[in-house]
Each structure stands twice: as structure tokens, then as C-alpha cells.
Backbone bond lengths (Angstrom), bond angles and torsions (degrees), N, CA, C in turn:
res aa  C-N    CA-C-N  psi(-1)  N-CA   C-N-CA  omega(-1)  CA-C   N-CA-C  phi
1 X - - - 1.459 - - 1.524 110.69 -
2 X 1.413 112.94 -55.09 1.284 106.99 175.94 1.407 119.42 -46.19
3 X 1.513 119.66 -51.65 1.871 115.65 173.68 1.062 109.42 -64.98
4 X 1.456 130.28 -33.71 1.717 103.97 161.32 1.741 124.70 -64.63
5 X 0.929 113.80 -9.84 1.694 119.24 176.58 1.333 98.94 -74.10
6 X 1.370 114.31 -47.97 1.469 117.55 -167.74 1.813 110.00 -68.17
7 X 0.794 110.53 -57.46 1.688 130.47 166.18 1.569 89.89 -27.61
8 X 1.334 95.84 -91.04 1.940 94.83 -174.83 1.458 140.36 -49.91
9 X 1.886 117.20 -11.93 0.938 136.43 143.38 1.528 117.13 -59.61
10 X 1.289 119.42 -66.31 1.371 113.73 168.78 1.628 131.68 -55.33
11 X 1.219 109.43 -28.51 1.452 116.50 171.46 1.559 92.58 -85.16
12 X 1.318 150.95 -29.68 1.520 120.62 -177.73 1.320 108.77 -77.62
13 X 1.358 106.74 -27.12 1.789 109.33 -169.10 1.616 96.33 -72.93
14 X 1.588 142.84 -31.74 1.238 142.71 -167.49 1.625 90.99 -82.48
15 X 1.014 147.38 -49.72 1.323 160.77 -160.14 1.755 92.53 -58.91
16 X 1.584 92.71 -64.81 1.566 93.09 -163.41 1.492 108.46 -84.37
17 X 1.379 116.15 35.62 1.466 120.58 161.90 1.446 107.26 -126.47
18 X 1.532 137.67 -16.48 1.448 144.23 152.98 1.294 106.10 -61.19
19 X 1.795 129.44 -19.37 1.667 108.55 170.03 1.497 99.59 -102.49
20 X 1.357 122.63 -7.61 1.413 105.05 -162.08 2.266 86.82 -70.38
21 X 1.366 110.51 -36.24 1.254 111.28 176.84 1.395 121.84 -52.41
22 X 1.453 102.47 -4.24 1.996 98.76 -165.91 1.423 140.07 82.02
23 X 0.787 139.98 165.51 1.575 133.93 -159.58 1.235 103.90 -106.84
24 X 1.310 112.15 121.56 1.707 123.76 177.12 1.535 118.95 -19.38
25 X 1.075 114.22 116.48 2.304 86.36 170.83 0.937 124.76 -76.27
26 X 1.510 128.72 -45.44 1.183 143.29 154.85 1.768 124.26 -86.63
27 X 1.309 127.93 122.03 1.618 134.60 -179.34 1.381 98.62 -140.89
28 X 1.772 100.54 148.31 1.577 127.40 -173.01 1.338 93.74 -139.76
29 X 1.632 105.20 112.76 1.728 120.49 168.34 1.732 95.98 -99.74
30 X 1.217 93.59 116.87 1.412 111.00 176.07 1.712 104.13 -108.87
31 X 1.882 115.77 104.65 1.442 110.97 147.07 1.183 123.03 -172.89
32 X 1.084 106.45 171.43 1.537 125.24 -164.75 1.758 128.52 -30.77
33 X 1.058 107.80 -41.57 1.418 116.15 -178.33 1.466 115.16 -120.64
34 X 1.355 122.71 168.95 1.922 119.58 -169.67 2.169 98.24 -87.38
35 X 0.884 94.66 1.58 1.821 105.36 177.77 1.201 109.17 -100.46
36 X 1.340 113.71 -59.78 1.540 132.36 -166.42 1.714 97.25 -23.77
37 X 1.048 112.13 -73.48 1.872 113.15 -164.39 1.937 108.42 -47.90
38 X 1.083 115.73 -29.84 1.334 111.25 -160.77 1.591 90.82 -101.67
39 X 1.225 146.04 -9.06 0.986 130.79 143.33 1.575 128.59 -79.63
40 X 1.073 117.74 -33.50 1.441 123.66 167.15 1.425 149.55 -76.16
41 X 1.594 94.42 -21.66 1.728 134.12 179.25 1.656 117.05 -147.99
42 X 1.150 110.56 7.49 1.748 96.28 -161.97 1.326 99.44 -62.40
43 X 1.512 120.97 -46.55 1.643 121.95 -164.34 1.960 116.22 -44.82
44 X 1.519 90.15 -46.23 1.385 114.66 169.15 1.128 115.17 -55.38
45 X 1.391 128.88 -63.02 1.188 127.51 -164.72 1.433 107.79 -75.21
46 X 1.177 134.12 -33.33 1.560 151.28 173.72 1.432 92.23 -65.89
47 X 0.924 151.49 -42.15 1.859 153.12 168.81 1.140 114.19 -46.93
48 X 1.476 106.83 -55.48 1.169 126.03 -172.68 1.262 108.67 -65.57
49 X 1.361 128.66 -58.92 1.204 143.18 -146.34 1.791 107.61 -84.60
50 X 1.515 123.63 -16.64 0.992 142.14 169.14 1.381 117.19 -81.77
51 X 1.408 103.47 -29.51 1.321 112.34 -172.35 1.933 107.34 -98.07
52 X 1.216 114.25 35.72 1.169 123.51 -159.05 1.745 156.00 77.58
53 X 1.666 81.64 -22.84 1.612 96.78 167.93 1.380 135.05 -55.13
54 X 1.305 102.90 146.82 1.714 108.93 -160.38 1.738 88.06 -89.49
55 X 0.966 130.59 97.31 1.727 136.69 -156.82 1.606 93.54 -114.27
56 X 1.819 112.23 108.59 1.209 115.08 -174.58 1.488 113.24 -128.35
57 X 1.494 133.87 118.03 1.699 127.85 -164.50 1.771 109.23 -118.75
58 X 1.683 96.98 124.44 1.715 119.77 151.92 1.692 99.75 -78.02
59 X 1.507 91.15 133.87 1.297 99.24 147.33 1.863 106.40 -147.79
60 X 1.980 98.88 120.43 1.042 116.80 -150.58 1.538 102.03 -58.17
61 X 1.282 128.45 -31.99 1.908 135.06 -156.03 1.175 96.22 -106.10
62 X 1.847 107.47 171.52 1.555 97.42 -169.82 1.749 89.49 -103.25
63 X 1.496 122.55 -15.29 1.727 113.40 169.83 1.457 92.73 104.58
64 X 1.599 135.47 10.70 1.471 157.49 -154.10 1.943 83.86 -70.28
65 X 1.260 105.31 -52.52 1.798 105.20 -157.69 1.701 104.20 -87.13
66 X 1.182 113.78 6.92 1.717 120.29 -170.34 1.941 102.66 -50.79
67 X 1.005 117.98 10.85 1.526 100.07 -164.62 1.584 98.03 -141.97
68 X 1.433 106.02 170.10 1.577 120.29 -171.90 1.575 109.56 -102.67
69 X 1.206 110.93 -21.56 1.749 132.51 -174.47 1.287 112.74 -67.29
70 X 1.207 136.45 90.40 1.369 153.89 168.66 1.442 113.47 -28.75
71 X 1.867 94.06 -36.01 1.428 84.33 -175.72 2.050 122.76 -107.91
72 X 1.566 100.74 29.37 1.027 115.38 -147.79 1.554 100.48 -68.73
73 X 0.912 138.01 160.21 1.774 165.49 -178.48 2.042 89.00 -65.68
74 X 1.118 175.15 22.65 1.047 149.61 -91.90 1.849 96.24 -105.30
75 X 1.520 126.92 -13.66 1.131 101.86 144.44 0.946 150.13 -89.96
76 X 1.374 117.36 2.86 1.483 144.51 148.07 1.327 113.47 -51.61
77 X 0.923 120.86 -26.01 1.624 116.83 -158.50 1.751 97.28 -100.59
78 X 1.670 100.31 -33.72 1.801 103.33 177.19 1.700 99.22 -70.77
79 X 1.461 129.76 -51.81 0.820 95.39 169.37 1.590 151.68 -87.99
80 X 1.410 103.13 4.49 1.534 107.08 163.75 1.572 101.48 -87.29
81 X 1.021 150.78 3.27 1.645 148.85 166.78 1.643 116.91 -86.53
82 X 1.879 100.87 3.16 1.688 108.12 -147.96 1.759 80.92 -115.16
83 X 1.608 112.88 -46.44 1.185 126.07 164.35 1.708 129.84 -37.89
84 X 1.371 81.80 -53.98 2.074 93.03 -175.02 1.798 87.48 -82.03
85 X 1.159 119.36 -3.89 1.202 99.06 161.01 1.618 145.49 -72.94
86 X 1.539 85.80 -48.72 1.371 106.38 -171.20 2.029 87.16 -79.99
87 X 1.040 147.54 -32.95 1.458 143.09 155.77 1.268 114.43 -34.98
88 X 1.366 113.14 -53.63 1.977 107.75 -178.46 2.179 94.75 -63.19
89 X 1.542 111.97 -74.77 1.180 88.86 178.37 1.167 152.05 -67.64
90 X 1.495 105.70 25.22 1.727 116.31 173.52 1.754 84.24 -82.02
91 X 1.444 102.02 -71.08 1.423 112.90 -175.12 1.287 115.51 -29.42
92 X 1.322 127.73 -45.79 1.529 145.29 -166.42 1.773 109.67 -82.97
93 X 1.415 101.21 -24.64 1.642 86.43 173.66 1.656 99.40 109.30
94 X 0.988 115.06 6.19 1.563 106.94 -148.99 1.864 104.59 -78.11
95 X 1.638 138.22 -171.00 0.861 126.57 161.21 0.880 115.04 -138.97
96 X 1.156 123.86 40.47 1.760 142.94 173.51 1.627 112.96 128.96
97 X 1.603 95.83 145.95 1.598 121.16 -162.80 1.559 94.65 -128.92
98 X 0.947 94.86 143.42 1.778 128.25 -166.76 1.439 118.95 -126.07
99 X 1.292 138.64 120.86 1.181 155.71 -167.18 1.626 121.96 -110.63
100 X 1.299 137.16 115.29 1.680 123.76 -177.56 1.426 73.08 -112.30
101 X 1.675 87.15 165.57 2.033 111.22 177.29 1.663 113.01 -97.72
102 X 1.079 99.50 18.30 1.952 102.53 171.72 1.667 97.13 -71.48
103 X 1.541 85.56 149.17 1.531 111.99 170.78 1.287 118.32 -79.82
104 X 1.413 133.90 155.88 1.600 110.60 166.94 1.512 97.66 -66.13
105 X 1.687 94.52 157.67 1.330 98.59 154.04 1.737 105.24 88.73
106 X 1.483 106.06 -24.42 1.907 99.38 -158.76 1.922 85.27 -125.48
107 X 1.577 107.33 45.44 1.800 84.58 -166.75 1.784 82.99 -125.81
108 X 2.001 82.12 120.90 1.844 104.71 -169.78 1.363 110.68 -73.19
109 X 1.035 114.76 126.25 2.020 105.45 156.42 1.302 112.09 -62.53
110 X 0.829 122.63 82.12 2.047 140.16 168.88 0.986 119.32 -121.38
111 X 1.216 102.21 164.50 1.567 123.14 -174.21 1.556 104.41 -61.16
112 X 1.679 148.36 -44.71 0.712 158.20 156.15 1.383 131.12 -42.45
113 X 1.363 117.29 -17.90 1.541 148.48 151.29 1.552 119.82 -58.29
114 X 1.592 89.04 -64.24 1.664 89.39 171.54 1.200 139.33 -111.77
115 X 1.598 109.95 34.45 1.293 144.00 158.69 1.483 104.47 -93.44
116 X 1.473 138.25 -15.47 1.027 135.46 -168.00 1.818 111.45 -98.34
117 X 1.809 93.83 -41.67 0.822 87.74 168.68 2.156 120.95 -100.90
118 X 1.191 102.89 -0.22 1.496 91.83 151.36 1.081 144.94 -86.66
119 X 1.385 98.05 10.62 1.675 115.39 179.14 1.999 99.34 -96.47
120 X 1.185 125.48 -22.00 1.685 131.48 -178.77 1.431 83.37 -75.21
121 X 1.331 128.77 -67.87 1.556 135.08 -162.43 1.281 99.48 -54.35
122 X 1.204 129.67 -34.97 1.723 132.82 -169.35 1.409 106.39 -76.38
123 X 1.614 107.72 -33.77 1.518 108.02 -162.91 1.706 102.22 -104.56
124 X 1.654 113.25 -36.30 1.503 88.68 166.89 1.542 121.31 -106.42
125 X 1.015 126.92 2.56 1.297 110.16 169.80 0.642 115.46 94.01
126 X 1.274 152.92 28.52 1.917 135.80 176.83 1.150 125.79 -89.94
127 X 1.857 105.78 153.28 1.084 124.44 -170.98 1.350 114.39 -60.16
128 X 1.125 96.22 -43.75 1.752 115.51 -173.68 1.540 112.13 -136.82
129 X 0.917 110.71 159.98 1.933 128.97 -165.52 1.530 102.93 -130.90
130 X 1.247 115.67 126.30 1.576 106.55 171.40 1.811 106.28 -123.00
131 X 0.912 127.27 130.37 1.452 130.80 -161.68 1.840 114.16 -137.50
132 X 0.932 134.71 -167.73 1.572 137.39 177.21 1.613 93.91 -113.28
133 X 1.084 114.71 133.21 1.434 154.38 -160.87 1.760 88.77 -90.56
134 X 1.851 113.44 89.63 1.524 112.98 -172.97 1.605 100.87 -71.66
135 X 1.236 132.57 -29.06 1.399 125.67 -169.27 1.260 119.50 -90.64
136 X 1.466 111.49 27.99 1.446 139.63 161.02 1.386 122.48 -93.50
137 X 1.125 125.12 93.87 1.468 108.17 -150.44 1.869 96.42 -131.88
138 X 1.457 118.19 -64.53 1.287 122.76 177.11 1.967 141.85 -80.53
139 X 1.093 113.29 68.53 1.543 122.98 -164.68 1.047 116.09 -84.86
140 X 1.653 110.90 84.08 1.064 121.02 162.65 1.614 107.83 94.79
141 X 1.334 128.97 -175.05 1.483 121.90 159.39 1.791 132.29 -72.89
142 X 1.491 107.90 9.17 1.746 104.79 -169.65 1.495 77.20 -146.74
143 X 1.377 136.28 58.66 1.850 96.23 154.07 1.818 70.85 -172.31
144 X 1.289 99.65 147.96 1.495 107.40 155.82 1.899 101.94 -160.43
145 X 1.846 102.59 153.03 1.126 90.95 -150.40 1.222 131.87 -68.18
146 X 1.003 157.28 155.77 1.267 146.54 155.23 1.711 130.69 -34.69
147 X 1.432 113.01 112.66 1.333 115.60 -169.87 1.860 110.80 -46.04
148 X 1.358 113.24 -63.81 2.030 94.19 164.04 1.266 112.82 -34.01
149 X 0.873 125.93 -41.90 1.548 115.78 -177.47 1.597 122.71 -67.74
150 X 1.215 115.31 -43.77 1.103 132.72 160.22 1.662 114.22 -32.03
151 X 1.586 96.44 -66.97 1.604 110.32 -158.85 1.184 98.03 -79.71
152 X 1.099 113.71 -36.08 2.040 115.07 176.35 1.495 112.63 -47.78
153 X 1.741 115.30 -33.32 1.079 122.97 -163.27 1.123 113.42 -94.00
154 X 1.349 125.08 -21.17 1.636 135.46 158.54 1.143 127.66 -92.38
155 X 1.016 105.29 -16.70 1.774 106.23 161.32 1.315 126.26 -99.67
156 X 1.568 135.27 9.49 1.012 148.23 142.07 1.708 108.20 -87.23
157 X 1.244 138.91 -24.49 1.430 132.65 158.83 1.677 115.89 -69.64
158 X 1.314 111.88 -32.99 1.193 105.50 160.56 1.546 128.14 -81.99
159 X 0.993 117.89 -10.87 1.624 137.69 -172.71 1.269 84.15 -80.86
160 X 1.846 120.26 -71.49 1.602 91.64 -171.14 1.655 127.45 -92.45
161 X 0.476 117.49 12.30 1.907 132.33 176.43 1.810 119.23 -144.91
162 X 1.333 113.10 91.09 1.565 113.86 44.76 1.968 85.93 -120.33
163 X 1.329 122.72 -15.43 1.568 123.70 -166.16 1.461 115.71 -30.03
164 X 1.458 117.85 -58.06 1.319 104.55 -150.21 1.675 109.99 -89.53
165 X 1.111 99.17 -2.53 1.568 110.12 -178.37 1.563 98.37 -109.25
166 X 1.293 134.16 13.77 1.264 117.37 158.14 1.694 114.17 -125.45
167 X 1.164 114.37 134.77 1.496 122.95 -179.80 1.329 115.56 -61.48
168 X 1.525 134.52 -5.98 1.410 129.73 164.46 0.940 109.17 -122.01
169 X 1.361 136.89 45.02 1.433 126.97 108.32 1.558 108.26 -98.08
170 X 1.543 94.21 156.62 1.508 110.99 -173.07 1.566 113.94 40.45
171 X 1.343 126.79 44.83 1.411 131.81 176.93 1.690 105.94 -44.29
172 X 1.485 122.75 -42.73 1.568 120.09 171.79 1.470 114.53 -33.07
173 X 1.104 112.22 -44.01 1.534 102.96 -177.72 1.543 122.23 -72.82
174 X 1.222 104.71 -0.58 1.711 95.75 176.67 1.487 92.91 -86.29
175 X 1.031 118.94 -19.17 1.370 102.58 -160.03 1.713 102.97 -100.59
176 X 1.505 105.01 15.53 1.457 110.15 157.50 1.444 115.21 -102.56
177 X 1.437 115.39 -3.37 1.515 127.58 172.52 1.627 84.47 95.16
178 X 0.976 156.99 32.09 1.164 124.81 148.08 1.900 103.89 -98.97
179 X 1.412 116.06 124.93 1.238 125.94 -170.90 2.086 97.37 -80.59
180 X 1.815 112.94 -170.07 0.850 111.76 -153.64 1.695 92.23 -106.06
181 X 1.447 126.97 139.69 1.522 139.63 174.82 1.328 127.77 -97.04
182 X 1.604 125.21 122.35 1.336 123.92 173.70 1.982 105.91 -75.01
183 X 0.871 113.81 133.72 1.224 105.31 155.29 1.497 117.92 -101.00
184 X 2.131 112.52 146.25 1.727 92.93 -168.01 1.365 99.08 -98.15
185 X 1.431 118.91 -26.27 1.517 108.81 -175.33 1.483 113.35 -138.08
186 X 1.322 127.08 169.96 1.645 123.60 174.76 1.145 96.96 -128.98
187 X 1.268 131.05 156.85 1.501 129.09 177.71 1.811 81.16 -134.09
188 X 1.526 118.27 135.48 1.453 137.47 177.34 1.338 101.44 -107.07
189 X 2.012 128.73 114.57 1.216 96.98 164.79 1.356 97.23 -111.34
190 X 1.730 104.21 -161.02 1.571 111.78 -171.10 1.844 104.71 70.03
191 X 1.049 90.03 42.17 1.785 84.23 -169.91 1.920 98.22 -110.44
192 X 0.895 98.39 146.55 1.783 125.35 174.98 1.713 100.95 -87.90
193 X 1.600 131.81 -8.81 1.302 116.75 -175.95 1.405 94.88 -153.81
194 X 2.026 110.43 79.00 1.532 106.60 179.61 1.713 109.88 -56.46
195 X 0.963 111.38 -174.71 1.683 121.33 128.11 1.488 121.12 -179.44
196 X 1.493 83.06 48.72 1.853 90.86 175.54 1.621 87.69 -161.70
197 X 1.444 94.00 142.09 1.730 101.58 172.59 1.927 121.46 -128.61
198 X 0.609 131.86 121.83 1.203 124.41 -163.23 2.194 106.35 -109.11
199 X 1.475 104.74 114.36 1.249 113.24 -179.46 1.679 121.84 -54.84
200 X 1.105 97.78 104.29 1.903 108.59 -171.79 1.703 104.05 -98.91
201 X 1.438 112.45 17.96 1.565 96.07 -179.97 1.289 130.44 -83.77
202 X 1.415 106.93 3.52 1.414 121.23 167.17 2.066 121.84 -97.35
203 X 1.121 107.89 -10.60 1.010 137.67 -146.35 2.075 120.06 -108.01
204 X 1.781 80.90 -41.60 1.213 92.98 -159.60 1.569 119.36 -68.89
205 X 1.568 107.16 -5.20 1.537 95.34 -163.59 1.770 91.93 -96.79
206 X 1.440 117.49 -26.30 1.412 110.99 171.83 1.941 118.93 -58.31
207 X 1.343 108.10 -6.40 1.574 119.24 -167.64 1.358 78.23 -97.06
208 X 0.965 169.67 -40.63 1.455 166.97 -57.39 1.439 85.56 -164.50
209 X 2.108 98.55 -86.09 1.429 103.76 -173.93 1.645 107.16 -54.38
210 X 0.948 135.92 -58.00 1.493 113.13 -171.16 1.349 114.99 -79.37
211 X 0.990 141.78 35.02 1.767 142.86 134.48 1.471 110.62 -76.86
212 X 1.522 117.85 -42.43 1.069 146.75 162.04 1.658 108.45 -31.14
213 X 1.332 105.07 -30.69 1.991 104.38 -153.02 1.276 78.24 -91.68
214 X 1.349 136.96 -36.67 1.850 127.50 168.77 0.749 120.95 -33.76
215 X 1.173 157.18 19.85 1.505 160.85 179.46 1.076 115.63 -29.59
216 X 1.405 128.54 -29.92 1.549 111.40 -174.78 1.543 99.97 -107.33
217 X 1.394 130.93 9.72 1.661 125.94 134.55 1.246 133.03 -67.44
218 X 1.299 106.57 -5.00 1.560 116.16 -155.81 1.615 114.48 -82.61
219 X 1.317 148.54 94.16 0.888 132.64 -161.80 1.795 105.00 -103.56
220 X 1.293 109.99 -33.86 1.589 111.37 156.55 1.679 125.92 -123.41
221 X 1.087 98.06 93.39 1.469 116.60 157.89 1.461 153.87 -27.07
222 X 1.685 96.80 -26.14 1.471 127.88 -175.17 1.402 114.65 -57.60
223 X 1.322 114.47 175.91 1.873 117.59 158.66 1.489 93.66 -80.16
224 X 1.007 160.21 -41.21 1.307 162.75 149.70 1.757 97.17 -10.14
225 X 0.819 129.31 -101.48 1.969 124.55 160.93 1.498 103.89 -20.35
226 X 1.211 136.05 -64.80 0.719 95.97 -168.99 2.098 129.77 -95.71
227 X 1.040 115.71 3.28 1.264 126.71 144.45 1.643 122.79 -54.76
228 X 1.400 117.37 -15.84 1.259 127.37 171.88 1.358 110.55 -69.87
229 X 1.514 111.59 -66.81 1.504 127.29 166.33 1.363 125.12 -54.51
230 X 1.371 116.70 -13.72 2.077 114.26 146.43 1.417 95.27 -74.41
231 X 1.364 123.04 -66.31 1.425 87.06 -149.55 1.824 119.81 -74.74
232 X 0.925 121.62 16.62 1.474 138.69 174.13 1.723 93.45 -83.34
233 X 0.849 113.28 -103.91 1.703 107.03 166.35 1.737 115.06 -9.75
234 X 1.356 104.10 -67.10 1.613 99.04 -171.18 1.951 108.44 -50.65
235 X 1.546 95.91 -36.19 1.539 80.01 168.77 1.613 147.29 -73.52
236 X 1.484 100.40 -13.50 1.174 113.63 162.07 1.620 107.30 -94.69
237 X 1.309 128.98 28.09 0.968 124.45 152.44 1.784 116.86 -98.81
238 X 1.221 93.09 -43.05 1.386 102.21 179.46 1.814 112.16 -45.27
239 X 1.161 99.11 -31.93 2.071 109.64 -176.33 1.609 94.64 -93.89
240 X 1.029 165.72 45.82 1.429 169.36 -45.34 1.492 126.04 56.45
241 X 1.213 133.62 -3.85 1.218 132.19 -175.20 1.570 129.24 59.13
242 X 0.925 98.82 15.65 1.746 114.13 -175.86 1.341 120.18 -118.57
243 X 1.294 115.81 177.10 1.719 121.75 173.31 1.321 100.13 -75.80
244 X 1.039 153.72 -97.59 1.446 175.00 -174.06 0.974 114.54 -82.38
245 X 1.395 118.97 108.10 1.910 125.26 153.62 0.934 126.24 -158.40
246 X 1.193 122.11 155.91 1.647 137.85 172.57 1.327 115.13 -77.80
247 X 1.462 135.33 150.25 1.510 135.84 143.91 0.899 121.01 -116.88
248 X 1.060 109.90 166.84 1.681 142.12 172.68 0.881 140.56 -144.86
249 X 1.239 136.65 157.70 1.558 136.36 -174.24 2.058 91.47 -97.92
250 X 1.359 104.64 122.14 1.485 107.07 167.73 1.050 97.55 -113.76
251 X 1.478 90.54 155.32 1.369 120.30 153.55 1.344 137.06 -129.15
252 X 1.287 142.72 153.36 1.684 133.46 -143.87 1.489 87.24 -130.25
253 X 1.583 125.28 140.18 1.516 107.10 147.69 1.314 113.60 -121.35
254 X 1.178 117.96 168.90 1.921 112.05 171.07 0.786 122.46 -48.89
């Protein structure tokens, strides 16, 4: 108990020095699936995005394998998964949603990956990047992570450090006018080693409704689900000092 006191002291005191800095203007949630962000970041990004941020989302797969139905439509399903998308970020505040043509399941760590996505970083600019935390891999005895998730999460760390801030990689793109981007921070979620928490108690019931706009993930619907998803939050509040929050593993660069 005591090292968890300490943990949550130190993560509120790191917290309350990421707002004394101000709220990102520009952010890029980079991941894998058309859900992924609003379970992993929505509170955040809905914070953010209220609070002025220019809040802009890749999601690398087209969400083709989202279903159990053998006999499912599977381009039907990309484009009804493309729909409940652009619905969570109306809801969410967002200012544009972004689509790559990977399959679940078939999305390469290549050079062509993170040219795709250092070309979004090139063209919008963000302050900060929020992505899936790849060196997160084993949770617990029944869950380990999902390989998109994985690769989403290393190929957006390599996309922005050292790539998008150096002019020889992907040199083609200058010559589309998009010049070369520092990124200042990454926020990793799904991470096994937070140390930054970000206060979602204003936030959290809009993360709610747009997980909600997924509908064709949805297998329970109830206030029951969603009373699940407070107290998931309330526990990362409890290590933050707050009602509601998310963590992450940050990182700062020069």
C-alpha cells in the first residue's frame, strides 16, 4: 500500500506539471482499430479537444475482421466500422479522422508503414502523439496484446523519432511540400509502466458515449458496461489522486 501511495503521489505531482505546461494544440492518436482510441485515450483526447486542441486520428487497419460471423459482408463491416467512426469523433471534438488500407491482423512493420504514418506527422504537426504502448505485451494470465497493437505502437515510435524530424528519411515528402516535424511528447497507453495520468473527470461520460458509437463491437450495451468503464477509470484515478483517469507512460523530447 505504501508504494502504491507513493506511485500516485508521484504520478499526480508529474500530471500537475504536464498542465502547468498547457494543453497540446495540435495531437495525433495513432491506432490500430476504429475503437482502439476511445478505449485507450478517449477521456484524454475529449479533454483535450474541449480544451482547444486541434485533436487529429490514424487508424492504421481497415477493422475488416471486427466480427465473429463467418458469414459477415467484410466490406461492409469496413465500411460500417468507418461510420461509427467518424460518430465517436464528431462526438469527441475531433478535427479530422484518417484511415490506412491494412487488414486486421496483416499490418507489416515496414518501411511503407512508417512512411505513411510520417507523412500525417509531416502534414499535421503535432504536439503530441498518443499510440499503444508496443512493450506491453503480457496482461495478466488470459489476455496478451494484440499484434496491431503492437505494430501500431512501433511504428508510430519509429515514425516519430528519429524519422519525421529528419530530412533523410522519406526525403519524397519534401518534395510534396510537407517539410520535416519535431514531435514534443508521446503519451503510450495500455502501458504496464504509467507515469503520467491525465484527469478524465470531466470527460469521462463523453468517452463512454463515443465507445458507445461502436455498435457493431458492442456485445453488452447495458448501464452495467457502462458502470464497468467508471470503475476502470476510477482506478487509475485512485494512482493520480483524482476521480477519473487515464495513464501513460510519457515521454518528453528536446
Amino acid at each position: 500500500m505504501a508504494a502504491h501511495g507513493a506511485a500516485g503521489e508521484a504520478g499526480h505531482a508529474r500530471y500537475g506539471t504536464d498542465m502547468a505546461d498547457g494543453t497540446p494544440q495540435r495531437v495525433l492518436a495513432v491506432y490500430a482499430h476504429p475503437d482502439d482510441p476511445e478505449i485507450s485515450a478517449g477521456g484524454t483526447l475529449a479533454r483535450w479537444a474541449s480544451e482547444g486542441a486541434e485533436v487529429s486520428l490514424l487508424i492504421t487497419t481497415r477493422g475488416d475482421k471486427g466480427s465473429q460471423d463467418p458469414d459477415v459482408d467484410r466490406d461492409e463491416l469496413t465500411r460500417l466500422r468507418a461510420e461509427e467512426t467518424a460518430a465517436a469523433a464528431k462526438l469527441l471534438g475531433f478535427v479530422g479522422h484518417y484511415h490506412l488500407d491494412y487488414g486486421d491482423g496483416d499490418l507489416p512493420d515496414d518501411q511503407a508503414l512508417r512512411s505513411e504514418i510520417v507523412r500525417y506527422v509531416r502534414r499535421l504537426r503535432p504536439d503530441a502523439v498518443l499510440c499503444p504502448d508496443p512493450t506491453a505485451v503480457f496482461f495478466g494470465d488470459g489476455y496478451y496484446n494484440h499484434r496491431d497493437h503492437r505494430v501500431t505502437g512501433w511504428a508510430t515510435l519509429d515514425a516519430v523519432a528519429p524519422a519525421a524530424g529528419n530530412p533523410h528519411y522519406f526525403p519524397e515528402h519534401l518534395g510534396e511540400g510537407l517539410e520535416v516535424h519535431h514531435v514534443r511528447e508521446v503519451y503510450l497507453s495500455g502501458t504496464l509502466e504509467p507515469n503520467c495520468w491525465i484527469d478524465i473527470s470531466d470527460a469521462l461520460e463523453r468517452k463512454i458515449d463515443a465507445l458507445f458509437c461502436h455498435a457493431s463491437q458492442l456485445v453488452e450495451t447495458g448501464e452495467w458496461f457502462r458502470q464497468f468503464l467508471r470503475e476502470r477509470a476510477e482506478e487509475a484515478g485512485r494512482a493520480a489522486g483524482v476521480r477519473y483517469a487515464e495513464g501513460f507512460r510519457k515521454l518528453t523530447f528536446g
